[in-house]
C-alpha positions in Angstrom: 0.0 0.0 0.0 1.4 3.4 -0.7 2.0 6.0 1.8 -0.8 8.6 2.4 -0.1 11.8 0.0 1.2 15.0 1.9 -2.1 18.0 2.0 -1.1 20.1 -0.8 0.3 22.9 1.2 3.1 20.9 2.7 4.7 20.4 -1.3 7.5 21.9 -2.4 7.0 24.1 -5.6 8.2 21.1 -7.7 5.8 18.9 -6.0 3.5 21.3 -6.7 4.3 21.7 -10.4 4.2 17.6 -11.0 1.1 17.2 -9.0 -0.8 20.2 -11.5 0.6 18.6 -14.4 1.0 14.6 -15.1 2.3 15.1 -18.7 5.2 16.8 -17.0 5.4 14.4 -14.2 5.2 11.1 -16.8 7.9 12.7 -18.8 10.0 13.2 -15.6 10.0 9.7 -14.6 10.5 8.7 -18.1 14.0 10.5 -18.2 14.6 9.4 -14.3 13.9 6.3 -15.5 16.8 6.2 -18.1 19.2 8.1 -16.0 18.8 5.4 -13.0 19.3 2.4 -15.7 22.8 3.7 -16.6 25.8 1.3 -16.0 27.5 4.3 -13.7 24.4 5.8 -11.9 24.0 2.0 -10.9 27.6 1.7 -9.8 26.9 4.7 -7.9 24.1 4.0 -6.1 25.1 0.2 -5.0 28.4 1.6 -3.3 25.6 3.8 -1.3 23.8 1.4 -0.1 27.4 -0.5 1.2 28.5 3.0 2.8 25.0 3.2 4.1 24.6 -0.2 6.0 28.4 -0.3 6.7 27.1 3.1 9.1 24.1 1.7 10.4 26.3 -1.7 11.5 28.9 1.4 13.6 25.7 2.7 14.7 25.8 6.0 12.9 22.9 8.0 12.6 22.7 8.0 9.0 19.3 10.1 9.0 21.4 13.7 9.9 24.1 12.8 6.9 25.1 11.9 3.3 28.0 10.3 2.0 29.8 12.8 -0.2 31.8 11.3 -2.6 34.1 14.0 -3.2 35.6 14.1 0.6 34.7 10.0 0.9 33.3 10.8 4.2 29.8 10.9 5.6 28.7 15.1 6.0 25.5 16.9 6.5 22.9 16.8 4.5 22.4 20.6 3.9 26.2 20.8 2.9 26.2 17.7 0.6 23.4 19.1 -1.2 23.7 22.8 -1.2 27.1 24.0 -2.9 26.1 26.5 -4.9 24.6 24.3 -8.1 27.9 22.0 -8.0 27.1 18.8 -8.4 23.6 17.3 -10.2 22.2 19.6 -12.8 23.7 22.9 -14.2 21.3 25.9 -14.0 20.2 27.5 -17.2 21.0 31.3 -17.9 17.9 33.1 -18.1 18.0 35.3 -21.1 
């Protein structure tokens, strides 16, 4: 069974944008889809599941941090993700 959906003003503004529009949401997954089937992105995401149950065996509270691959060390979540558009998808110049 699928968990609950979250009340609508608890989304984030993408949330938002793929719950108002399933055409955009199908097309999404479709490329997600591809992305996740690649040889490297599967490579990728089997040596963080090792790193990840290799923590929970120490006892690490793995729900506070990410692995970072760059420093090959476990670091918080809001510094993993947030340095300054590194990392994941470029953003677009706005002409």
């Amino acid at each position: 069974m699928p968990p609950k959906k979250k009340p609508y003003n608890q989304l984030s503004e993408s949330a938002k944008f793929f719950r108002n529009n399933p055409k955009a949401r199908k097309r999404k997954n479709a490329i997600s889809k591809k992305v996740n089937a690649r040889p490297e992105q599967r490579k990728k995401r089997v040596e963080l599941q090792a790193k990840r149950r290799a923590s929970k065996k120490r006892g690490v509270d793995t729900s506070k941090s990410d692995y970072d691959h760059s420093v090959g060390r476990r670091v918080s979540i809001k510094k993993n993700r947030g340095r300054r558009g590194e990392g994941g998808r470029k953003k677009r110049k706005r002409k």
